[in-house]
LUMKOL-432852 format. One record per atom (N, C-alpha, C, CB): x, z, y; residue number from 1; atom name. Coordinates in steps of 0.2 Angstrom, whole numbers, plus 5000, padded with zeros to 4 digits. Atoms other than C-alpha are relative to their C-alpha. Glycine has a CB too. Layout:
N
((X,Z,Y),NUM,'CA')
...
! end
This chain:
130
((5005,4994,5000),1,'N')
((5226,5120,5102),1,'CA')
((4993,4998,5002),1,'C')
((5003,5006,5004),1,'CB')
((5006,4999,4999),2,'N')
((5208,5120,5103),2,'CA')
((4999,5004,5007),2,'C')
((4997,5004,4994),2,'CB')
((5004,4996,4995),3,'N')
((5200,5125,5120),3,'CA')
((4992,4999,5002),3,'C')
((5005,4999,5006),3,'CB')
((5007,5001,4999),4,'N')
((5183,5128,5123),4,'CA')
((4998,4999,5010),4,'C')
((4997,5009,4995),4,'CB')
((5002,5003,4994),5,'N')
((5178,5121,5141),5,'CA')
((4992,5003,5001),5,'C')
((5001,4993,4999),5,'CB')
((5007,5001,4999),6,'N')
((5162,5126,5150),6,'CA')
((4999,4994,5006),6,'C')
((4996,5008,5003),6,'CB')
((5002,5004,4996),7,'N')
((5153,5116,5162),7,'CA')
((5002,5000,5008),7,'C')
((4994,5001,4997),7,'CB')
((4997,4995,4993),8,'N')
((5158,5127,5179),8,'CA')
((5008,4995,4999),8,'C')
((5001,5011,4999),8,'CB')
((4993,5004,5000),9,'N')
((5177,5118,5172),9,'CA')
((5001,4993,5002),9,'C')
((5003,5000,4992),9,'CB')
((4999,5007,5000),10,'N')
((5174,5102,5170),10,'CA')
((4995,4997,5008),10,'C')
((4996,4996,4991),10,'CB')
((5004,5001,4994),11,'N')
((5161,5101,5187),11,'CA')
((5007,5002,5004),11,'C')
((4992,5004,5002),11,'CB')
((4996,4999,4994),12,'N')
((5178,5108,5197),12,'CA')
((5006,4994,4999),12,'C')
((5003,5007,5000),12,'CB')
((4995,5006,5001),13,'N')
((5188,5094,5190),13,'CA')
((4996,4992,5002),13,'C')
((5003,5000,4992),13,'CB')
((5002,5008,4998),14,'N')
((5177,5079,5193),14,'CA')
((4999,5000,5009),14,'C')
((4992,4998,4994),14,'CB')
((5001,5001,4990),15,'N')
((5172,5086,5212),15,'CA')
((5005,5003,5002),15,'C')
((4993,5003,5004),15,'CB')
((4993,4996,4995),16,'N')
((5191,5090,5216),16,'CA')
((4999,5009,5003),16,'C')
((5001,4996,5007),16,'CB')
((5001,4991,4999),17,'N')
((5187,5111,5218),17,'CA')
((5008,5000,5001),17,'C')
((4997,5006,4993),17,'CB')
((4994,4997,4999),18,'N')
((5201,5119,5223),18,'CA')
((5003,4999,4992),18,'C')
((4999,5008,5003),18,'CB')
((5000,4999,5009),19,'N')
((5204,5125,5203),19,'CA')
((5001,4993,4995),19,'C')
((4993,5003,4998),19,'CB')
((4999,5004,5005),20,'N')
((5205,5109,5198),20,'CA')
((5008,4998,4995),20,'C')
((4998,4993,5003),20,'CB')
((4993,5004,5000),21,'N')
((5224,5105,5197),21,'CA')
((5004,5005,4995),21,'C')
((5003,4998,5009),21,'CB')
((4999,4994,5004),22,'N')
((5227,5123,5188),22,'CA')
((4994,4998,4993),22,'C')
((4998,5009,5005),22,'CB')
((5004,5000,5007),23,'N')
((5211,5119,5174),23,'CA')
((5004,4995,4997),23,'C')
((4992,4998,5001),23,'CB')
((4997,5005,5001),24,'N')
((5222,5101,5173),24,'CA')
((5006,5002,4995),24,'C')
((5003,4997,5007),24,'CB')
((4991,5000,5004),25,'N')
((5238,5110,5168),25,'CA')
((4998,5003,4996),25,'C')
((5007,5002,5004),25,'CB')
((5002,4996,5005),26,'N')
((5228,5122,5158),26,'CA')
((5000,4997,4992),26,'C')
((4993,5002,5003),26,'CB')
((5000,5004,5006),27,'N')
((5221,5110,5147),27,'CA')
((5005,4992,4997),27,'C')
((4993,4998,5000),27,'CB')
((4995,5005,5001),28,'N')
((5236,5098,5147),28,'CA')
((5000,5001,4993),28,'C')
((5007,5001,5005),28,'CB')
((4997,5003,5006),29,'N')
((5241,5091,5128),29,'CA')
((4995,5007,4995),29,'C')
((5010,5000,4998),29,'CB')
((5004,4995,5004),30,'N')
((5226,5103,5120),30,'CA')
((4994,4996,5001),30,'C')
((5001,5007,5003),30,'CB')
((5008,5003,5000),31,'N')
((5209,5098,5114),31,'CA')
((4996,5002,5002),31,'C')
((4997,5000,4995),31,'CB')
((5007,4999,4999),32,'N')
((5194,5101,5122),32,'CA')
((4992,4999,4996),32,'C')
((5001,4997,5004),32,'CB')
((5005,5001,5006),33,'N')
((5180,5107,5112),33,'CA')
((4993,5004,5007),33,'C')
((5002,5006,4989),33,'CB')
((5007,4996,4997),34,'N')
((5161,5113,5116),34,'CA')
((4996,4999,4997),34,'C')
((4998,5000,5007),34,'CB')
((5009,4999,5000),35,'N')
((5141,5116,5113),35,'CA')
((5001,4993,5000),35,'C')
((4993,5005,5007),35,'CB')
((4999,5008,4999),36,'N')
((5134,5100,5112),36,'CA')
((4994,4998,5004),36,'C')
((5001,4995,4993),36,'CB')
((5006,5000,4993),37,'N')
((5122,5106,5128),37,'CA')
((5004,4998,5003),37,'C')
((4997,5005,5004),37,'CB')
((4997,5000,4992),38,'N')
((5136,5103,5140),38,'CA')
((4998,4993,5003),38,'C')
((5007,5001,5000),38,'CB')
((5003,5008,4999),39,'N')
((5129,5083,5141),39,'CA')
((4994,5001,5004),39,'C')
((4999,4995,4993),39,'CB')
((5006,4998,4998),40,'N')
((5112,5091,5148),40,'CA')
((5003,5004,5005),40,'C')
((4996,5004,4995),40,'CB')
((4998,4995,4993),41,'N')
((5121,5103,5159),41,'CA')
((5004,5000,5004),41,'C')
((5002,5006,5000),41,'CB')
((4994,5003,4993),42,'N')
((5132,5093,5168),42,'CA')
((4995,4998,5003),42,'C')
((5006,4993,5000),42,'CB')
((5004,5002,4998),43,'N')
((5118,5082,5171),43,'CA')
((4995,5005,5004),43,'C')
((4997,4996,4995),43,'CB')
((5006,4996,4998),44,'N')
((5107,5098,5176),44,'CA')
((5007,5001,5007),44,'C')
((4996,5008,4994),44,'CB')
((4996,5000,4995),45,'N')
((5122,5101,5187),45,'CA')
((4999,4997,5007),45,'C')
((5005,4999,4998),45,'CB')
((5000,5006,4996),46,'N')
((5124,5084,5195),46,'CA')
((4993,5001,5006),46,'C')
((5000,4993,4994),46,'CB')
((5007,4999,4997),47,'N')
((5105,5087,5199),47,'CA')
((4999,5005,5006),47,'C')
((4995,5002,4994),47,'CB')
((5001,4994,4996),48,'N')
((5106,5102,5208),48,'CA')
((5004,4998,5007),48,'C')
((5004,5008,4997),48,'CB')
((4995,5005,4994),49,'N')
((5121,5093,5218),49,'CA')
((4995,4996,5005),49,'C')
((5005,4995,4997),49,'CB')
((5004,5005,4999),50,'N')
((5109,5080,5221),50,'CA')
((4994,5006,5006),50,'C')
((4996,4996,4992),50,'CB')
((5007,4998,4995),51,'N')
((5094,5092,5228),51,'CA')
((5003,5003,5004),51,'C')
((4994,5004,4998),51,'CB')
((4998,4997,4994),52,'N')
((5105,5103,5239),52,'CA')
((5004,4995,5005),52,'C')
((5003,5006,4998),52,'CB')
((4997,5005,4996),53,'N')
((5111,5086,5248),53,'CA')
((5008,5001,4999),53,'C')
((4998,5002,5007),53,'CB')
((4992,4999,5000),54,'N')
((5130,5090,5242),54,'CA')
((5002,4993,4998),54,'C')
((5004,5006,4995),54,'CB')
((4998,5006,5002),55,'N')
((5131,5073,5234),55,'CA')
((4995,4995,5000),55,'C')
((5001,5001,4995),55,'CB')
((5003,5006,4999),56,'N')
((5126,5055,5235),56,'CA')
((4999,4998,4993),56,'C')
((5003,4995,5004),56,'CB')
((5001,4999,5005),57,'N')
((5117,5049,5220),57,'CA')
((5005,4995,4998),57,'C')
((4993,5000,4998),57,'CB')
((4993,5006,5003),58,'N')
((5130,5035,5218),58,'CA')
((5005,5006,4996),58,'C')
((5005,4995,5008),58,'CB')
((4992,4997,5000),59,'N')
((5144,5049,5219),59,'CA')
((4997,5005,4994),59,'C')
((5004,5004,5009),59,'CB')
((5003,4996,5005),60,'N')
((5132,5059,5205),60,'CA')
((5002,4995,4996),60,'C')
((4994,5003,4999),60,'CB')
((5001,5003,5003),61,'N')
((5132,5047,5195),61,'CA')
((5007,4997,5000),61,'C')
((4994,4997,5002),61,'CB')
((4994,5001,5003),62,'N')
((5151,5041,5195),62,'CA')
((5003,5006,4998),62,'C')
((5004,4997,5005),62,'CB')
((4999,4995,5001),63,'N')
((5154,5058,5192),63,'CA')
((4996,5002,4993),63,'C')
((5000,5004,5007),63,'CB')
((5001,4998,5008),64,'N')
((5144,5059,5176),64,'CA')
((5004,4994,4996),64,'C')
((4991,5001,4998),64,'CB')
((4997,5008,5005),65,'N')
((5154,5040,5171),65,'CA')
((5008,5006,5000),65,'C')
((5001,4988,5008),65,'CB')
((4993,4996,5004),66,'N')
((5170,5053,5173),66,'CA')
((5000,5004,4995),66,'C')
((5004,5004,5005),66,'CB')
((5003,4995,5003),67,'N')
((5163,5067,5164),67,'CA')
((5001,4997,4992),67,'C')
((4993,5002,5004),67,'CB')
((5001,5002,5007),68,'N')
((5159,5054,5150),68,'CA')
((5006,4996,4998),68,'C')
((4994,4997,5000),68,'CB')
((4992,5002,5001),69,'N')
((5177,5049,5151),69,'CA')
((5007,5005,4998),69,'C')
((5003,4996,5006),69,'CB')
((4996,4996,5001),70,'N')
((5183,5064,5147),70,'CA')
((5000,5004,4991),70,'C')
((4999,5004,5006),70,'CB')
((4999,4997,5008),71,'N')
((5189,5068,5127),71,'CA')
((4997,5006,4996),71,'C')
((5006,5001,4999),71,'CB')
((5003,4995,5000),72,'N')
((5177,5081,5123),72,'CA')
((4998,5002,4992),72,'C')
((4995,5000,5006),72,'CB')
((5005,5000,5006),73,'N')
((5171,5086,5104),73,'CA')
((4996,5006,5004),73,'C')
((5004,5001,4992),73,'CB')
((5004,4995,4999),74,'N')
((5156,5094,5103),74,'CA')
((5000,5004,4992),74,'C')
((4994,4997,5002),74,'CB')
((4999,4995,5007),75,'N')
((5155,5108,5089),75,'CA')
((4992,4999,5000),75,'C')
((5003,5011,5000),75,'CB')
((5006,4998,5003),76,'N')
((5141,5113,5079),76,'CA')
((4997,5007,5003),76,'C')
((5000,5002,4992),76,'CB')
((5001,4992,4998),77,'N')
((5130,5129,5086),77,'CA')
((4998,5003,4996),77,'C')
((4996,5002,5005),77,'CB')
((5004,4995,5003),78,'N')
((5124,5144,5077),78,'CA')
((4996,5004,5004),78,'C')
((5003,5004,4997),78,'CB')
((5004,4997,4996),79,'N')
((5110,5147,5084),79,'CA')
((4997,5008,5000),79,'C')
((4996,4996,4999),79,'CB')
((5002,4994,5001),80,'N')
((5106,5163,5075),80,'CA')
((5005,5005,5004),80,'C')
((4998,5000,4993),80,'CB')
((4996,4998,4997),81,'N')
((5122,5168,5082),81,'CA')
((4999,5001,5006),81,'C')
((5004,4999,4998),81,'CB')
((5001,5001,4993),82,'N')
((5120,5164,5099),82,'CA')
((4993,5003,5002),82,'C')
((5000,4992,5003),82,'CB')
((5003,4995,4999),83,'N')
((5104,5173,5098),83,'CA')
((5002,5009,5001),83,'C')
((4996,4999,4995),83,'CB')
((4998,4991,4999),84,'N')
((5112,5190,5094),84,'CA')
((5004,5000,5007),84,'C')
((5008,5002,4993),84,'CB')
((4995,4997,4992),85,'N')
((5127,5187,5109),85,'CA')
((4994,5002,5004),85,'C')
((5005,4992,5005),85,'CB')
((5004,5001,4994),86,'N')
((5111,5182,5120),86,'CA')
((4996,5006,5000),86,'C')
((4995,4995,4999),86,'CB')
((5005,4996,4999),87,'N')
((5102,5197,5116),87,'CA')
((5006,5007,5001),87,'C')
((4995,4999,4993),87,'CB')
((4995,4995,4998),88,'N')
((5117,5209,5118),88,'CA')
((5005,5000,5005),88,'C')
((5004,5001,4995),88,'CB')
((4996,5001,4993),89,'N')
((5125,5202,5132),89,'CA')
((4995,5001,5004),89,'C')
((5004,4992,5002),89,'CB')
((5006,5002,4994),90,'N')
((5107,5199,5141),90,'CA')
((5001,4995,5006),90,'C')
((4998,5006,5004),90,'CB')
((4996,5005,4995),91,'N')
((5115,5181,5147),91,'CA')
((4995,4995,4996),91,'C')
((5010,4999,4999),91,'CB')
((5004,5006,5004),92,'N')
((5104,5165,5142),92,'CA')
((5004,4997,4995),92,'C')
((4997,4994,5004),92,'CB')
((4999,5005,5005),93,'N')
((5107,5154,5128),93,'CA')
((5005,4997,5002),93,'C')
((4996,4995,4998),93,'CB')
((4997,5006,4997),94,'N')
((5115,5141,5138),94,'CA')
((5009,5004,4999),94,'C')
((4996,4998,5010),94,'CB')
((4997,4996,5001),95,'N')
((5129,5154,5141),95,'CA')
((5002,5002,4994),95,'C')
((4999,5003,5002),95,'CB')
((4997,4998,5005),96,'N')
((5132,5159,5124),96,'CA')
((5000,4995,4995),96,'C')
((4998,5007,4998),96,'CB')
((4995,5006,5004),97,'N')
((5134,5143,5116),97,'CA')
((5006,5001,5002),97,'C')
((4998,4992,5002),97,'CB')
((4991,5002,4999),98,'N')
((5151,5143,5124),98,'CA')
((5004,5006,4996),98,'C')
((5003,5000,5011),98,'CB')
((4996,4994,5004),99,'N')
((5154,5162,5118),99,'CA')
((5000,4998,4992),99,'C')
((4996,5008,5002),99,'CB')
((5002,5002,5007),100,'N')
((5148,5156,5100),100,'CA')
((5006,4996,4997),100,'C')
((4993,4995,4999),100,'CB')
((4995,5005,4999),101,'N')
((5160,5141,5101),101,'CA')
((5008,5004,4998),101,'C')
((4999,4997,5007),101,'CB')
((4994,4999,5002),102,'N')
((5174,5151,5104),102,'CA')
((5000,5006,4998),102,'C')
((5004,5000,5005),102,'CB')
((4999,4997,5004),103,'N')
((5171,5166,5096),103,'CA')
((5003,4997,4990),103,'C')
((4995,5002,5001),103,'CB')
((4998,5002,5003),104,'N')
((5169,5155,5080),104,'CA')
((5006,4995,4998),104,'C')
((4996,5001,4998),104,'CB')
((4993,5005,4998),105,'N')
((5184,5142,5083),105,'CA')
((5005,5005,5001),105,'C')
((4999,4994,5008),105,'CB')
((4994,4998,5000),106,'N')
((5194,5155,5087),106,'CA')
((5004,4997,5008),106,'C')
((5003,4998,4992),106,'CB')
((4996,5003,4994),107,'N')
((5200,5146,5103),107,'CA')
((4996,5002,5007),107,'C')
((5000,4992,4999),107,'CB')
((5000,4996,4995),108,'N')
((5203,5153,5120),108,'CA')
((4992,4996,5006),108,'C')
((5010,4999,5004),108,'CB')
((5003,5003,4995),109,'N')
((5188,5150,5134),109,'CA')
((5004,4998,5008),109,'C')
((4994,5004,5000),109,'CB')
((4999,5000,4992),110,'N')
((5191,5139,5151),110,'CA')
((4994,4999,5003),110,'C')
((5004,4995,5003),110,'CB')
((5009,5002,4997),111,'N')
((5175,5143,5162),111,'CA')
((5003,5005,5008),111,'C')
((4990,5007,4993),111,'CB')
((4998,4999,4992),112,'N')
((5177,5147,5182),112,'CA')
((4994,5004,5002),112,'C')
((5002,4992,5005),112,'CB')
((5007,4992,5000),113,'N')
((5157,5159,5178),113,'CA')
((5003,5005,5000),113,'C')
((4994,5001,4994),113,'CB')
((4996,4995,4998),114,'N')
((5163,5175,5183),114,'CA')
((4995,5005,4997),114,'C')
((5001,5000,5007),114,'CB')
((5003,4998,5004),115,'N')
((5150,5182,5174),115,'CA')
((5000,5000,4993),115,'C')
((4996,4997,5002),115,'CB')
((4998,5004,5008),116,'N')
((5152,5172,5157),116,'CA')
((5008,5002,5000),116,'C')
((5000,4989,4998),116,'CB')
((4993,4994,5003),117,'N')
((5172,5180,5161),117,'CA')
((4997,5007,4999),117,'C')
((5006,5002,5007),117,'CB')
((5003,4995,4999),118,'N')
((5164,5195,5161),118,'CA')
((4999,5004,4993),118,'C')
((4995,4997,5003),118,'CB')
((5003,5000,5005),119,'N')
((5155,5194,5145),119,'CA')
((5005,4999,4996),119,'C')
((4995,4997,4999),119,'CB')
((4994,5002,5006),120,'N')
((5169,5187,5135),120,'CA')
((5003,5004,4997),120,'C')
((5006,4997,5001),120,'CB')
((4996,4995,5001),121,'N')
((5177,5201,5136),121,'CA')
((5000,5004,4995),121,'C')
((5000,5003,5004),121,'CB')
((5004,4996,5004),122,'N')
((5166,5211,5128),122,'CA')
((5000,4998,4992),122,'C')
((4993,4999,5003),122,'CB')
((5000,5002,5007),123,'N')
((5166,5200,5114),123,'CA')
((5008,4997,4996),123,'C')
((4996,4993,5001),123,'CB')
((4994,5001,5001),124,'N')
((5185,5199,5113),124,'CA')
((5000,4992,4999),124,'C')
((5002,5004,4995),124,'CB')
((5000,5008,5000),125,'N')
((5185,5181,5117),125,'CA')
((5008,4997,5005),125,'C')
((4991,4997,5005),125,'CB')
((4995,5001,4995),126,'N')
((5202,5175,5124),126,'CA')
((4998,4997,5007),126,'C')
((5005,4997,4996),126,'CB')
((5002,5003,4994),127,'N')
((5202,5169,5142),127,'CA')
((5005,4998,5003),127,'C')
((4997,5004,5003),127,'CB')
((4995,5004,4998),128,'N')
((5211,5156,5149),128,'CA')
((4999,5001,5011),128,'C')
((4998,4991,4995),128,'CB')
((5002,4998,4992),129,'N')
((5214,5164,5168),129,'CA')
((5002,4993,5006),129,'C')
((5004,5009,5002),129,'CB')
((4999,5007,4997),130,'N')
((5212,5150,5183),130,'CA')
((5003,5003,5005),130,'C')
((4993,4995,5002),130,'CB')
! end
């Protein structure tokens, strides 16, 4: 089965969060799919880590070498679509690539934004609870 992964998922698994070990068994023998921002928005992530002193750049930077070890396809976006969510959720782009994704895939979101749970809903987006 297809699962659509945000970025909030895959940052609680690489910096051990609590949630990791439940996202682990979530996506155990299933595919991981997604936007094909999330390469940009880990790295925007990592960065934020980096400026609020939570992380060393070493330990950023092994942590985007896991990230990039992890089996990930990226989909195609429709952007004209992800305009509409964006404009009827009133959530950014960034965000509704992931709803776009699993709206049109048809496969369940894992995202730990409480917000983007939120919205899914709205859009009848299944939701893989953590």
């Amino acid at each position: 089965m297809n699962i659509v992964v945000d970025t909030s998922a895959l940052i609680a698994i690489i910096v051990d969060e609590p949630e990791r070990d439940r996202i682990i068994k979530l996506a155990f023998g299933n595919s991981l799919i997604g936007p094909g921002s999330i390469p940009w928005e880990m790295g925007n992530a990592f960065s934020a880590m980096l400026k609020k002193n939570r992380i060393t750049l070493e330990e950023a930077q092994r942590g985007y070498a896991i990230f990039e070890s992890i089996p990930l396809q990226y989909t195609r976006t429709d952007h004209k679509n992800v305009l509409r969510i964006s404009k009827q959720a009133n959530i950014y782009a960034y965000d509704a690539y992931f709803l776009d994704c699993a709206i049109r895939h048809k496969a369940p979101l894992l995202t730990l934004d409480r917000r983007l749970l939120a919205v899914a809903g709205k859009f009848k987006v299944e939701i893989m609870e953590v």
